[in-house]
ZANULUM-794183 format. One line per 3 residues: number of its first residue (from 1); their letters; for each residue x, z, y of C-alpha. Coordinates in nm, 4 decimals. Example, Ala and Ser with C-alpha at 12.3 -4.5 7.8 and 13.67 -1.06 7.14 Angstrom:
2
1 = as = 1.2300 0.7800 -0.4500  1.3670 0.7140 -0.1060
REM end
This chain:
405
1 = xxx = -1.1393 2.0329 -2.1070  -1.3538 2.3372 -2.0888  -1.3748 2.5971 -1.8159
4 = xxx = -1.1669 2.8525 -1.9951  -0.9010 2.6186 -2.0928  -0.8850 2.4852 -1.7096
7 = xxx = -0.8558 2.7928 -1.5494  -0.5314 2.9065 -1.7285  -0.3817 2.5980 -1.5348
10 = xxx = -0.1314 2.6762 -1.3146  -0.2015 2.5601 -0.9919  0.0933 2.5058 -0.8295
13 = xxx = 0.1983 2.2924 -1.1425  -0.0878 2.1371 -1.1339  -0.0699 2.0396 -0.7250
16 = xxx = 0.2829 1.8900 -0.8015  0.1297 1.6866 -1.1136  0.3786 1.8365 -1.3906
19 = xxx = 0.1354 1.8065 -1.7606  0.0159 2.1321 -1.8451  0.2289 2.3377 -2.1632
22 = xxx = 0.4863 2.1001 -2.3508  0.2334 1.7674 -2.3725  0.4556 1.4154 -2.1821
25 = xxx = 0.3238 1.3568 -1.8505  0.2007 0.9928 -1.9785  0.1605 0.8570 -2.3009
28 = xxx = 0.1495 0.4904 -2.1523  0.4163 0.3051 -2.3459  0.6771 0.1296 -2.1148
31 = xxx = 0.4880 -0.1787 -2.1673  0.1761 -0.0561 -2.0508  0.3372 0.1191 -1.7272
34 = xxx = 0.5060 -0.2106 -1.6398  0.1850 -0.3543 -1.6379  0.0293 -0.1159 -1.4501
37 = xxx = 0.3104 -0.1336 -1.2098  0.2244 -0.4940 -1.1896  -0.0729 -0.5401 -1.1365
40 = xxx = -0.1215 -0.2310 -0.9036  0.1551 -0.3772 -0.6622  -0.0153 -0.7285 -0.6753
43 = xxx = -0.3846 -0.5858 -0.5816  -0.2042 -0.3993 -0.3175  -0.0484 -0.6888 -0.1759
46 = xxx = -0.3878 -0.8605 -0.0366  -0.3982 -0.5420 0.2467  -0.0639 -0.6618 0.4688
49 = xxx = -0.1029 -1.0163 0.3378  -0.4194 -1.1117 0.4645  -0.2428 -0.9675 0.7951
52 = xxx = 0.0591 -1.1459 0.8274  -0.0651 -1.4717 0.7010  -0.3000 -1.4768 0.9962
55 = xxx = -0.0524 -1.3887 1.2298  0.0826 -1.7779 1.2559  -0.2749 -1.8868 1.2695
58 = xxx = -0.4261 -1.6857 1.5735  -0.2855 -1.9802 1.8372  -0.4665 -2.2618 1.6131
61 = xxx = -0.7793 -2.0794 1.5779  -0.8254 -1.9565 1.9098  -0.8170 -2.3292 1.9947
64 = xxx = -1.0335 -2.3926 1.6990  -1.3228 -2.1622 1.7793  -1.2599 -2.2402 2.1931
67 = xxx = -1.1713 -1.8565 2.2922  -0.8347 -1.7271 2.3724  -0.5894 -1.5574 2.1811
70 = xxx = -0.6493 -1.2121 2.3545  -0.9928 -1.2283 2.1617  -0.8696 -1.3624 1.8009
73 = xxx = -0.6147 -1.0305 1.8571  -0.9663 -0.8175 1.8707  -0.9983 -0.9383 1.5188
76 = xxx = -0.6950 -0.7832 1.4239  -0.7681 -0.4847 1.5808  -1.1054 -0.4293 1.3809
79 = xxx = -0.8948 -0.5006 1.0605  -0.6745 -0.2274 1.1541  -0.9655 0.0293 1.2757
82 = xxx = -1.1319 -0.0429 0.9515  -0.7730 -0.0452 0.6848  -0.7923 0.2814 0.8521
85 = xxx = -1.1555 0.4230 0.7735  -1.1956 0.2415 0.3878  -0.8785 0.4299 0.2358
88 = xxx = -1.0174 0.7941 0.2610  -1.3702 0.6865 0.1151  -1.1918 0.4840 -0.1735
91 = xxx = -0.9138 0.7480 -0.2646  -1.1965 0.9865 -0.3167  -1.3970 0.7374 -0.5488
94 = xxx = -1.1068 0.6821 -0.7395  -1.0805 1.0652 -0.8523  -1.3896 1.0679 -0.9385
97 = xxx = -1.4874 0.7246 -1.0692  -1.1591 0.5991 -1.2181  -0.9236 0.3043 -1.0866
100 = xxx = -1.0356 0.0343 -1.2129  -1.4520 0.0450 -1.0915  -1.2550 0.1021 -0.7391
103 = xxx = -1.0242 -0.1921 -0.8317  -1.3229 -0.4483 -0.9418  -1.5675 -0.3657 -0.6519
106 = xxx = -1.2839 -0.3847 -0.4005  -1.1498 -0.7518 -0.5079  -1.5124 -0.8844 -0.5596
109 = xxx = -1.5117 -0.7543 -0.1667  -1.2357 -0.9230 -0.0682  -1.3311 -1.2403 -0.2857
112 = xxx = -1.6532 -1.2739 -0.0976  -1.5074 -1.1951 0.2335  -1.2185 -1.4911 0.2446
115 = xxx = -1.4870 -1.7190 0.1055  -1.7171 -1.6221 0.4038  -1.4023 -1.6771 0.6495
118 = xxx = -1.3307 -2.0071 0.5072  -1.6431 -2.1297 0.5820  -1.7503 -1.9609 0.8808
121 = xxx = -1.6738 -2.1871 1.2425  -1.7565 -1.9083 1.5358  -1.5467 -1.6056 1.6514
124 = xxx = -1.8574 -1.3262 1.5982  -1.8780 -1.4684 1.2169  -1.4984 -1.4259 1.2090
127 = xxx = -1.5028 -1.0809 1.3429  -1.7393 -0.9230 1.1429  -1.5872 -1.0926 0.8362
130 = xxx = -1.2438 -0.9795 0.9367  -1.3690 -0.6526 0.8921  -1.5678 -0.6844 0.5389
133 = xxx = -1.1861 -0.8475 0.4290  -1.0034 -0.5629 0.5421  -1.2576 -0.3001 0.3457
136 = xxx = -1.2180 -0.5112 0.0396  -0.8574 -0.5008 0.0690  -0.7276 -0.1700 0.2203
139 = xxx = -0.8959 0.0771 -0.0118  -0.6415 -0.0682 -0.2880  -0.3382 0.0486 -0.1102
142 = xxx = -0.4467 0.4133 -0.1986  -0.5472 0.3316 -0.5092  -0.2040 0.1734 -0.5790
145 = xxx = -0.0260 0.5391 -0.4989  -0.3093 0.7252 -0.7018  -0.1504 0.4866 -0.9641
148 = xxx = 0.2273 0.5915 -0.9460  0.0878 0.9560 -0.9352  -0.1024 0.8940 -1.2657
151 = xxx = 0.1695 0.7900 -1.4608  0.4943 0.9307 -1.2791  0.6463 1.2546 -1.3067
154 = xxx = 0.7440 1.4238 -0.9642  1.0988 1.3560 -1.0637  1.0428 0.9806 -1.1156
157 = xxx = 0.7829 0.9136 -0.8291  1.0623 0.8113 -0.5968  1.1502 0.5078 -0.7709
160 = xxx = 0.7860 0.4688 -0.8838  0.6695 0.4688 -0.5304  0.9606 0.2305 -0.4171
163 = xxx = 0.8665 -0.0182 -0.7048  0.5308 -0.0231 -0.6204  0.5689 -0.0357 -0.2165
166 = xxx = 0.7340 -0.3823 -0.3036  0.4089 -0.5332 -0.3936  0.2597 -0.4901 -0.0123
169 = xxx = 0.6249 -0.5104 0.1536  0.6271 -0.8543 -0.0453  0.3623 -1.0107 0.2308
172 = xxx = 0.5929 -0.9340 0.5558  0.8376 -1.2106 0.4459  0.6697 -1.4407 0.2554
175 = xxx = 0.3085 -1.4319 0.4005  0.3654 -1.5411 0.7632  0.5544 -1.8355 0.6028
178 = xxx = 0.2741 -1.9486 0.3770  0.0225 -1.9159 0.6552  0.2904 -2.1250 0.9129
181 = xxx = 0.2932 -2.3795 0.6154  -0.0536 -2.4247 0.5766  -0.1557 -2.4109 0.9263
184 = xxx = 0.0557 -2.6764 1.0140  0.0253 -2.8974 0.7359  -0.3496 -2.8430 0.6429
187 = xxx = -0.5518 -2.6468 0.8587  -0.6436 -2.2819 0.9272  -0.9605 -2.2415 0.7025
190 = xxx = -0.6668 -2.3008 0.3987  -0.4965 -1.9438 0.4990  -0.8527 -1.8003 0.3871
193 = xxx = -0.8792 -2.0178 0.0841  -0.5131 -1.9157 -0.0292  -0.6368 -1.5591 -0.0094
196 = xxx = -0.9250 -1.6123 -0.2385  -0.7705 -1.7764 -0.5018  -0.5062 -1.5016 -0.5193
199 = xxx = -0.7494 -1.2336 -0.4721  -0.9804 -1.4272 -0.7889  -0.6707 -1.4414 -0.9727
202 = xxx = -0.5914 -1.0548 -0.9916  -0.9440 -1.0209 -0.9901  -0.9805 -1.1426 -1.2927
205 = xxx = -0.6095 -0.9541 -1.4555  -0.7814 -0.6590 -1.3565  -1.0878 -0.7007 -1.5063
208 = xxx = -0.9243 -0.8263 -1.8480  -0.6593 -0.6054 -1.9020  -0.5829 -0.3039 -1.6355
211 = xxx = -0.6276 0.0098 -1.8070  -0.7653 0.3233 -1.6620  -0.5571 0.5715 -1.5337
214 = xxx = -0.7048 0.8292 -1.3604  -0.6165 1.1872 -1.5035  -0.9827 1.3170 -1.4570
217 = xxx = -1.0625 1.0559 -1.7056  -0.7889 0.9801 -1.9500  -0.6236 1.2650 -1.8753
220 = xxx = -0.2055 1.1700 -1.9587  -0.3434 0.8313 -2.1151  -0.4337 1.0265 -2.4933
223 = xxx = -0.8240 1.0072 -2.3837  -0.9775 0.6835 -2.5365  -1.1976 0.4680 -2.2587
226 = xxx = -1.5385 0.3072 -2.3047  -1.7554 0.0689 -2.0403  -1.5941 -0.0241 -1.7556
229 = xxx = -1.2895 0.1861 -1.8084  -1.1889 -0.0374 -2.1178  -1.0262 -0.3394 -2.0445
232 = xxx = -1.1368 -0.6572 -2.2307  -0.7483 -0.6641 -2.3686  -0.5712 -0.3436 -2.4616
235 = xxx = -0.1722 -0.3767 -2.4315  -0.0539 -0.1813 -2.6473  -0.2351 0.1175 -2.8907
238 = xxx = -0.2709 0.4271 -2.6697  -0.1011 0.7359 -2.8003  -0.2862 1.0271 -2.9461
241 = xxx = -0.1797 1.3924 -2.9195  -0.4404 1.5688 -2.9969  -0.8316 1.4673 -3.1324
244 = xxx = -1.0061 1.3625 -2.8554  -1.3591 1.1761 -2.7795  -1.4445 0.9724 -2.4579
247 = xxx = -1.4987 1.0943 -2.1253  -1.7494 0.9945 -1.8899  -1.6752 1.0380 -1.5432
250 = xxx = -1.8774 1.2639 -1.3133  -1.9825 1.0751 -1.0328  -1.9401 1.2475 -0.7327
253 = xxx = -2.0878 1.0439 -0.3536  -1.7553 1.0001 -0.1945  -1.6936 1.2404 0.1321
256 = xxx = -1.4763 1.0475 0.3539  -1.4826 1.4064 0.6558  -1.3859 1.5978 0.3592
259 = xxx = -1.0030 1.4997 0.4108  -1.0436 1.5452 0.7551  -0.9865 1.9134 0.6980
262 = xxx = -0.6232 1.8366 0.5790  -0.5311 1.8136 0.9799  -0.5405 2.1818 1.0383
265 = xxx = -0.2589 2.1995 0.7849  -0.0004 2.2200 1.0447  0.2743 2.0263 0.8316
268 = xxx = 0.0328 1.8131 0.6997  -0.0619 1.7016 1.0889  0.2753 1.6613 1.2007
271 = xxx = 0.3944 1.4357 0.9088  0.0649 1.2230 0.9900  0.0933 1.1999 1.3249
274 = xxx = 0.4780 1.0746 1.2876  0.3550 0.8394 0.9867  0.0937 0.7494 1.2428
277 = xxx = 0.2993 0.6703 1.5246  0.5405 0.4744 1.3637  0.2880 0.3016 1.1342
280 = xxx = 0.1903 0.2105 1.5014  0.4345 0.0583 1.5876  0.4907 -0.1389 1.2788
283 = xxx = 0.1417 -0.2731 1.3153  0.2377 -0.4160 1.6711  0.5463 -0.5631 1.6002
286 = xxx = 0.3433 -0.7584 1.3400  0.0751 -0.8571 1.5316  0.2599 -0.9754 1.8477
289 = xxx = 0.5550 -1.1598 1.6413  0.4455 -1.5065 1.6337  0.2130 -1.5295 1.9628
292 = xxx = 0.5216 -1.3194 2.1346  0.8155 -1.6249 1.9738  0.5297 -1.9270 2.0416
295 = xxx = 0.5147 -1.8183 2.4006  0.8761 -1.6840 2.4626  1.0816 -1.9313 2.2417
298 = xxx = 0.8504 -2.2332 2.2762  0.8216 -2.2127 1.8973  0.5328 -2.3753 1.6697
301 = xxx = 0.3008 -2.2040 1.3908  0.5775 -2.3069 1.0950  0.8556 -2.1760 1.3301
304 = xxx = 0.6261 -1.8809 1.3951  0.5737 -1.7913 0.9970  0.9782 -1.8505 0.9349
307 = xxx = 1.0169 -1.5617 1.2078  0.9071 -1.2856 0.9847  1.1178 -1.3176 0.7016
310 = xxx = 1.3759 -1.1304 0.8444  1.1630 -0.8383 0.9288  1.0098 -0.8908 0.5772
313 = xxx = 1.3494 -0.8500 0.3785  1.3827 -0.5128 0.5820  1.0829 -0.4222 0.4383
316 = xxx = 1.1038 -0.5601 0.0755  1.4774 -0.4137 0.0537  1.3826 -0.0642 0.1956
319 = xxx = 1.1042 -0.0198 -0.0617  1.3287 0.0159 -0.3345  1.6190 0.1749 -0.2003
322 = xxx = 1.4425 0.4317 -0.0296  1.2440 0.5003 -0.3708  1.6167 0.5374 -0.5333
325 = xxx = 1.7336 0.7694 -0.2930  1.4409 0.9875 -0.2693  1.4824 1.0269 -0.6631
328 = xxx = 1.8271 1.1392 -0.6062  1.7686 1.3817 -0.3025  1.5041 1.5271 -0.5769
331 = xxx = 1.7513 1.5445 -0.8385  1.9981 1.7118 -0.6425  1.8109 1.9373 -0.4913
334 = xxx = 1.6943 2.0625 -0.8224  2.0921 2.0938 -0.9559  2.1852 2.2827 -0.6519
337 = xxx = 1.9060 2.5321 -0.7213  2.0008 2.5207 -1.1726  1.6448 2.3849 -1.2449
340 = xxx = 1.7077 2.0308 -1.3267  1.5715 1.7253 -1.2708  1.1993 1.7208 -1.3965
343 = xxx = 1.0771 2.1222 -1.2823  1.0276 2.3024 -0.9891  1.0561 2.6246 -0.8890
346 = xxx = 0.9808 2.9554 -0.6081  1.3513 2.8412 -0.5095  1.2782 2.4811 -0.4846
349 = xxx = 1.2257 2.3096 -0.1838  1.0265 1.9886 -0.2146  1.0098 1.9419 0.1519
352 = xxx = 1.3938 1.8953 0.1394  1.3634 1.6723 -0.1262  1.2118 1.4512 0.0211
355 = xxx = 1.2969 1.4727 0.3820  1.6619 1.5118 0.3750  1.7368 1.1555 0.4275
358 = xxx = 1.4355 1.1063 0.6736  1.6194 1.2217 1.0249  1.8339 0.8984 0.9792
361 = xxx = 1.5105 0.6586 0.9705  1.3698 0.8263 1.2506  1.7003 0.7779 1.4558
364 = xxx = 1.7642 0.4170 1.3056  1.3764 0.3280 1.4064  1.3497 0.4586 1.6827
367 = xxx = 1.7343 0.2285 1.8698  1.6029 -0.0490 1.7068  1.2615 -0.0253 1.8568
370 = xxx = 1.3777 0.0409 2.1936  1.6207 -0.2125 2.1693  1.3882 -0.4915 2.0327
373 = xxx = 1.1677 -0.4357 2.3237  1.4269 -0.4804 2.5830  1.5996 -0.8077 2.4321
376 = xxx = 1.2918 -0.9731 2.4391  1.2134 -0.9053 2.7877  1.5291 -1.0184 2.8765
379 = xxx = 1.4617 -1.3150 2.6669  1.8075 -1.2841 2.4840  1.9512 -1.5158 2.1906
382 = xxx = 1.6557 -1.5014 1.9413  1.9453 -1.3814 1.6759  1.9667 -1.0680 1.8358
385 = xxx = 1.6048 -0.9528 1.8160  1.5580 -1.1148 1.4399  1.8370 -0.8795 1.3473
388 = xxx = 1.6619 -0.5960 1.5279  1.3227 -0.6865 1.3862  1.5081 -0.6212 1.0511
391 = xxx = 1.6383 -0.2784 1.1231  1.2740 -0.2068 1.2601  1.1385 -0.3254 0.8969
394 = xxx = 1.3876 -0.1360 0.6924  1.3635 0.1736 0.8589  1.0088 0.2420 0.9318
397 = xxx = 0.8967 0.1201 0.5944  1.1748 0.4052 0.5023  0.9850 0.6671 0.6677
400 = xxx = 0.6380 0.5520 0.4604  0.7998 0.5857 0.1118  0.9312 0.9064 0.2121
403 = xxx = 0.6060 1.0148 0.3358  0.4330 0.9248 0.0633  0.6796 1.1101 -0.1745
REM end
């Protein structure tokens, strides 16, 4: 677009992602949104994966590499401190770059990085490697919402979000499992091998058929691709609305302080440091699970993976239903207020859209939470905190669709 025709945009339309004048939002087919969808969850499933399918290993390698399970933990840590950093240097390199250069470099990352921990035998190699798997991995999970953004209408996004959430929320139950399994039946090197194959696998999906998405570039999907932004397979014939030519991107050197200046936002800080806090607590929960049931319970490493699927289904199941019910808060909202379902308005209120519903998560998280944590020190029936650990999943994964609505 030219200068002229971009400042006529409205930019209050354009900050809630509504297309400009009567063109669709997208003019991905189902087929290629599905897809998308797909693929996007999968990529974003390495991030909490490669964490929970460690978590049944840390006892075996500890022994493995002779140190003690207070140190493998530091290697969790760094994966955290650095999931943390990679995501505001990525997000800003996929506006400007497009998805899918983002989506290559990041997996050929990771690739390399579970490779290296496969065959690496001392805790400083594992550490530092840690840290080069969590940047290849972690940067993805922003990319993934940039994704439902791209191609979702505000009205939609709900469900969107929820749909694609499943893809990470899919490693709390089933990843500590596969890493219990092949800890205990092969060896703890395996986990990492596991975790390339997968990560080569979507590699290569992306690489052969992900299509760019990124409005800078094709716009609502009507701007043809060329290079790297054109997948080797194209599903489906894109949709033309008007004569248009390739765009190249303008490559900008990412600015990871530049969000930093979203903090003095006053609702923007207090929705982070809630999503923080709770995101904090989330992460411990995870990361003390199996060395916490090993030494309270007497339980092994399979035992220890089998422990998380009920936290896990909290998780997977919240994704979704959270994404349905933000959809409807939206919808309703917009009734009460006679603009509909797709359009917003000086009388519309996104922020109760979307945090109507939240006061209940916060309440639900925050008994369960308390309540875990006592039950365990008092070394109670292991039922009760497995049903506790799933109230804990369902409800703070809650509070991240919502946020991220």
């Amino acid at each position: 677009m030219g200068g002229d025709e971009e400042s006529r945009i409205d930019p209050r339309s354009q900050a809630l992602g509504e297309p400009d004048h009567d063109e669709p939002y997208s003019t991905f087919s189902v087929q290629q949104k599905r897809w998308i969808l797909f693929l996007a969850a999968f990529s974003a499933m390495f991030s909490p994966m490669s964490s929970f399918i460690f978590y049944p290993a840390i006892t075996s390698i500890a022994q493995s590499l002779d140190t003690t399970v207070g140190m493998i933990d530091l290697a969790v840590t760094t994966y955290m401190v650095v999931s943390g950093v990679i995501p505001a240097i990525l997000g800003g390199a996929a506006d400007n770059m497009g998805r899918r250069p983002v989506y290559i470099v990041a997996l050929l990352v990771y690739l390399a990085a579970n490779i290296g921990l496969a065959l690496q035998s001392n805790f400083v190699s594992l550490l530092i490697l840690r840290m080069v798997q969590s940047a290849g991995s972690s940067g993805k999970v922003m990319t993934l919402l940039q994704n439902s953004n791209d191609i979702a209408s505000p009205s939609e996004r709900g469900l969107y979000v929820g749909i694609f959430t499943m893809g990470p929320n899919v490693a709390p139950p089933f990843g500590p499992v596969l890493g219990g399994i092949v800890t205990s039946q092969l060896n703890w090197q395996w986990v990492f091998w596991v975790l390339a194959i997968l990560g080569g696998s979507c590699l290569l999906l992306v690489v052969v058929s992900l299509p760019e998405t990124a409005r800078r570039i094709v716009g609502n999907g009507s701007i043809p691709t060329i290079g790297i932004y054109r997948p080797l397979i194209q599903l489906g014939t894109p949709k033309m609305t008007e004569s248009t030519a390739a765009r190249k991107p303008q490559f900008v050197t990412p600015n990871p302080v530049a969000c930093l200046k979203l903090l003095f936002f006053k609702d923007i800080f207090i929705v982070l440091l809630c999503n923080g806090l709770y995101y904090a607590i989330y992460c411990c929960v995870q990361a003390t699970l199996a060395s916490l049931f090993i030494d309270t319970y007497g339980y092994h490493e399979l035992q220890a993976g089998l422990i998380y699927i009920p936290f896990g289904c909290g998780c997977l199941v919240s994704t979704y239903t959270w994404g349905k019910l933000l959809n409807y808060d939206y919808a309703r909202i917009g009734n009460r207020h006679g603009l509909g379902t797709g359009s917003a308005g000086e009388d519309f209120s996104i922020e109760e859209a979307r945090l109507t519903s939240c006061f209940y998560l916060v309440a639900g998280a925050t008994a369960s939470i308390i309540g875990y944590g006592w039950v365990v020190g008092l070394r109670v029936h292991v039922t009760v905190p497995l049903v506790l650990q799933t109230v804990i999943g369902y409800t703070t994964t809650g509070v991240f669709v919502v946020r991220i609505c």
